[in-house]
Backbone as ProteinMPNN parsed JSONL, in Angstrom:
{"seq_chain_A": "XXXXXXXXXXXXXXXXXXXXXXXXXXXXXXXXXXXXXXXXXXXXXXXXXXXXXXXXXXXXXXXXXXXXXXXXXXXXX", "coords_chain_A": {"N_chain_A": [[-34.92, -27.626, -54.188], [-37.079, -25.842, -55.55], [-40.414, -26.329, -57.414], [-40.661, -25.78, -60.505], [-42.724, -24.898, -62.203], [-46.009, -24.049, -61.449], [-48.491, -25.845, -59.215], [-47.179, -28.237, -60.184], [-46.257, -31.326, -59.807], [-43.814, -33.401, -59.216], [-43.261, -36.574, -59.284], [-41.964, -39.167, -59.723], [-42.012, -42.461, -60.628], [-39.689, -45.192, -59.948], [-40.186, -46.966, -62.681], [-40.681, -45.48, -64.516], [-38.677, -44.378, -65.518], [-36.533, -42.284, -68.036], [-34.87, -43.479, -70.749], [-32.756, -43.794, -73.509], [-31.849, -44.084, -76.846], [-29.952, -45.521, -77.192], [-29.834, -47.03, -74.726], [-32.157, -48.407, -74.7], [-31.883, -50.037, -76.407], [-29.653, -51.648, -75.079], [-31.327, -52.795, -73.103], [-33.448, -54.112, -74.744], [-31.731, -55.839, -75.655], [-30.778, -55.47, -78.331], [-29.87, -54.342, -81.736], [-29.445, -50.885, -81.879], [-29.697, -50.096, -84.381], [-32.079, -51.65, -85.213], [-34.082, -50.743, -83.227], [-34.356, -48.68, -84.383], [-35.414, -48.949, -86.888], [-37.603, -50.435, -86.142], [-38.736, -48.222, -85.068], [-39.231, -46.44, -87.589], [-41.086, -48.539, -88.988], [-43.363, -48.127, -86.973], [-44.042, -50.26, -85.143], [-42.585, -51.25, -83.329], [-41.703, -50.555, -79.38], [-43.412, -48.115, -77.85], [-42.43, -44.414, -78.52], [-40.697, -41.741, -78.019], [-40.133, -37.989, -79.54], [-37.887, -35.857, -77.484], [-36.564, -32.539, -77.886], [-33.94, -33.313, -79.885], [-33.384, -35.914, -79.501], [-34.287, -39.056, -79.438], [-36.666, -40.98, -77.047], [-37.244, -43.274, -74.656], [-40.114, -44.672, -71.714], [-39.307, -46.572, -69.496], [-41.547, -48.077, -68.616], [-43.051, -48.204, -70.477], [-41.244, -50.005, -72.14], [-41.218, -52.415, -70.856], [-43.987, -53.563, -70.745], [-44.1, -53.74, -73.588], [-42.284, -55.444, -74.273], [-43.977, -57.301, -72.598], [-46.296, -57.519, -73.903], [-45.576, -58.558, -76.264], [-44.357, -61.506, -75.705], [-47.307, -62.291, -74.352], [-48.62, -62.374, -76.438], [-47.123, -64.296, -77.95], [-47.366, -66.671, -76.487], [-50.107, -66.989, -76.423], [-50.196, -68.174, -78.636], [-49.243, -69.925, -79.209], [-51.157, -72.04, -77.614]], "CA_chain_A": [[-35.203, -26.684, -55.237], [-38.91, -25.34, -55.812], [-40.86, -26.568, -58.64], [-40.308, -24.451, -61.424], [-44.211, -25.097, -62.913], [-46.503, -24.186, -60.692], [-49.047, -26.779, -59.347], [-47.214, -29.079, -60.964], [-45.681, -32.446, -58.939], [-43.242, -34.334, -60.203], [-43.288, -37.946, -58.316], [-41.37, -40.454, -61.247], [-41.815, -43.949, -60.326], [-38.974, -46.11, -60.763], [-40.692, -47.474, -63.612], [-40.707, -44.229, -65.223], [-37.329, -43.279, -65.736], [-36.547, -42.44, -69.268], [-33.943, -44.063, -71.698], [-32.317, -42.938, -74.656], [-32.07, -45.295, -77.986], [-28.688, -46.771, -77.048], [-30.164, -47.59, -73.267], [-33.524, -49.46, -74.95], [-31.487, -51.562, -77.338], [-29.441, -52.39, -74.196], [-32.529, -53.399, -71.925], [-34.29, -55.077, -75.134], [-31.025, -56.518, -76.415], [-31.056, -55.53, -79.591], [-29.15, -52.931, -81.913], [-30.228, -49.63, -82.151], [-30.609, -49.685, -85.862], [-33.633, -52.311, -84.951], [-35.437, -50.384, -83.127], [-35.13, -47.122, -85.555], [-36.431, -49.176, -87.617], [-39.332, -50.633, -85.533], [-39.569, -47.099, -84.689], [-40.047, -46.318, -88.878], [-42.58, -49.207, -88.692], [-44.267, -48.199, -86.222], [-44.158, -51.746, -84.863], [-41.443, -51.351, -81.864], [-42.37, -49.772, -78.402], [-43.668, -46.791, -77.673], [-41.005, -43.82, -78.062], [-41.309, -40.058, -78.102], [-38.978, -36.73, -79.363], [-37.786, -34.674, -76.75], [-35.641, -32.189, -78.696], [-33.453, -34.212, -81.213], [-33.596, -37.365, -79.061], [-35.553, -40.326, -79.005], [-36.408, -41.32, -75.7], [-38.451, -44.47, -73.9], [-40.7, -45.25, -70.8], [-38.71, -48.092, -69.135], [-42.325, -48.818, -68.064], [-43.296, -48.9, -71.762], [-40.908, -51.162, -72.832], [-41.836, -53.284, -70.361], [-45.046, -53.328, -71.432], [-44.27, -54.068, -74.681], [-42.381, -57.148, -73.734], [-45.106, -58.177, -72.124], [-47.602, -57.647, -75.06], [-44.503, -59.823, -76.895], [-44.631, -62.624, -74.735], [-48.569, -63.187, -74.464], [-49.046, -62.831, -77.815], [-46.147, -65.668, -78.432], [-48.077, -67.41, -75.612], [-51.073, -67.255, -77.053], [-50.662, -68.356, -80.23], [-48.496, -71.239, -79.032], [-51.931, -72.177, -77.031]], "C_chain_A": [[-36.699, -26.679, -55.518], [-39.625, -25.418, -57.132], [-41.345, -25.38, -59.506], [-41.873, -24.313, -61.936], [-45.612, -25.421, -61.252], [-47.527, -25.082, -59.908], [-48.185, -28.176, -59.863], [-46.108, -30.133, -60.086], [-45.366, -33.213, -59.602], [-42.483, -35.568, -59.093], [-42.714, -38.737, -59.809], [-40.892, -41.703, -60.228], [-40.79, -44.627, -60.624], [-38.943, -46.507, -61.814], [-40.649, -46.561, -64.738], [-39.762, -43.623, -65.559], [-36.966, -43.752, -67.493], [-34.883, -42.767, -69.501], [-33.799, -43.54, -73.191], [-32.137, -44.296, -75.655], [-31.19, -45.948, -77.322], [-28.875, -47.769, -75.671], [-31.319, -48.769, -73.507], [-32.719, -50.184, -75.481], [-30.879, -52.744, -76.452], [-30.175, -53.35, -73.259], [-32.777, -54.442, -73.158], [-32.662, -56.399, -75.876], [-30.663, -56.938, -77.342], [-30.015, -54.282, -79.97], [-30.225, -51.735, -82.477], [-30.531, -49.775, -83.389], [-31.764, -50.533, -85.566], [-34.659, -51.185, -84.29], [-35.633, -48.498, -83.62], [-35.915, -47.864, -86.635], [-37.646, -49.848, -87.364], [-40.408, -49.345, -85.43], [-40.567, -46.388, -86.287], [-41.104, -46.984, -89.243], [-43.533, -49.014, -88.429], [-44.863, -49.354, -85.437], [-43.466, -51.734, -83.577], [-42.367, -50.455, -80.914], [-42.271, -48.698, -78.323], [-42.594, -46.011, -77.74], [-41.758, -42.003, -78.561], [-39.636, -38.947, -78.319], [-38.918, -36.156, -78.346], [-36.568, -33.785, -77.19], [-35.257, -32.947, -79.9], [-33.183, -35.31, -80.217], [-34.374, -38.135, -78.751], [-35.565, -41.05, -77.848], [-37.745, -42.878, -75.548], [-38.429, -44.388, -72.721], [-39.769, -46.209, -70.674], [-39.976, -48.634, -68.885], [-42.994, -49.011, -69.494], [-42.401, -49.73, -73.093], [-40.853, -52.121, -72.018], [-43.264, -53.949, -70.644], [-45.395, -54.298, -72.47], [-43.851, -55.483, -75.006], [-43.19, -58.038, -73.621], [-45.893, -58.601, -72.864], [-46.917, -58.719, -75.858], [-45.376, -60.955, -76.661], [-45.951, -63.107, -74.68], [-49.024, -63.128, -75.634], [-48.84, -63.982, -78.31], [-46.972, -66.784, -77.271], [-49.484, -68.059, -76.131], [-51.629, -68.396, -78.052], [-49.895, -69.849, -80.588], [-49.7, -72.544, -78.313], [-53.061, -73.084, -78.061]], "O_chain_A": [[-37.328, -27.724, -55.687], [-39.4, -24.526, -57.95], [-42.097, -24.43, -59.293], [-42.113, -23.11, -62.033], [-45.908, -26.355, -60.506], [-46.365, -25.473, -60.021], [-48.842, -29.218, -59.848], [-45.068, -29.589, -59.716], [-46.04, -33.8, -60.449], [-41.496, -35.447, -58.368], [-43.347, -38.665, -60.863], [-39.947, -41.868, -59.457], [-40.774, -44.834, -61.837], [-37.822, -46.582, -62.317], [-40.579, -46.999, -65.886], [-39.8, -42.442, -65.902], [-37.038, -44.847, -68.052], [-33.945, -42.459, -68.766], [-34.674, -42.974, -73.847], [-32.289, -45.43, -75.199], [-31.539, -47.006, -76.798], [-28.335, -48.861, -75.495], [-31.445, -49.771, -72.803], [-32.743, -51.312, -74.987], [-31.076, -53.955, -76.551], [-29.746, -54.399, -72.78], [-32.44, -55.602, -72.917], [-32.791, -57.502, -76.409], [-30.293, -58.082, -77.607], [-29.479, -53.504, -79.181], [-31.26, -51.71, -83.142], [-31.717, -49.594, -83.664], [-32.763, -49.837, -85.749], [-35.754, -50.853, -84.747], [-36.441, -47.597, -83.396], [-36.923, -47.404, -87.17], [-38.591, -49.883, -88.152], [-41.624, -49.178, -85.528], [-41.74, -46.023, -86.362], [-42.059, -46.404, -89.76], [-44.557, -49.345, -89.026], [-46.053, -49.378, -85.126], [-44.02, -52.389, -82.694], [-43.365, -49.825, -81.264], [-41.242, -48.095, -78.629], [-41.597, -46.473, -77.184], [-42.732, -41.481, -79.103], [-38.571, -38.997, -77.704], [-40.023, -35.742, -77.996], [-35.472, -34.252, -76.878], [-36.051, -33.209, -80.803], [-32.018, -35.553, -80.529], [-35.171, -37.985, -77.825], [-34.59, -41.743, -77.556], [-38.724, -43.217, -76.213], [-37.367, -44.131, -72.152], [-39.353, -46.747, -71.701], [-39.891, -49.862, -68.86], [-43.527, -50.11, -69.647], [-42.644, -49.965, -74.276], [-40.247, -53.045, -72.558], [-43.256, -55.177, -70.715], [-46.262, -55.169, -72.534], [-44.454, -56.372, -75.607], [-43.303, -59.138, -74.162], [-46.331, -59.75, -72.813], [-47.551, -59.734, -76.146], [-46.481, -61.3, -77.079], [-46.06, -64.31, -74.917], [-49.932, -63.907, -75.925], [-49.653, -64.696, -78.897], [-46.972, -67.943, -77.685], [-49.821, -69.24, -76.209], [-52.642, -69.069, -78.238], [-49.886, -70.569, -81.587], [-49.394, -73.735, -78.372], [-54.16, -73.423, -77.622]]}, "name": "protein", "num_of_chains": 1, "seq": "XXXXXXXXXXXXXXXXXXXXXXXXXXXXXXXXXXXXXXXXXXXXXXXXXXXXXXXXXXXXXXXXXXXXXXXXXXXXX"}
């Protein structure tokens, strides 16, 4: 099928495939009400509307893990 937008190439990395709230809580292992309310924070990972759903980067909640983790590393240091 022929890209509907001209110029426009759509290569999605593994890393890149998007998730829906109930799919992040699964990956981070948490319940969704956490991370609506990280998301009201503004404290939880990155997330974006598309329509009426909140979606995530799998590669930015990886990410964010990560930022986790060496922080807790850090500070254990």
């Amino acid at each position: 099928m022929p890209d509907q937008i001209p110029g426009r190439h759509h290569t999605a990395a593994p890393t890149s495939v998007l998730l829906t709230i109930g799919e992040a809580a699964q990956l981070l292992r948490t319940p969704v009400a956490t991370l609506r309310y990280w998301r009201h924070l503004g404290t939880g990972p990155h997330s974006f509307r598309l329509g009426r759903r909140v979606l995530y980067r799998r590669d930015d909640l990886r990410a964010w893990i990560d930022a986790r983790h060496d922080a807790d590393s850090a500070g254990r240091s």
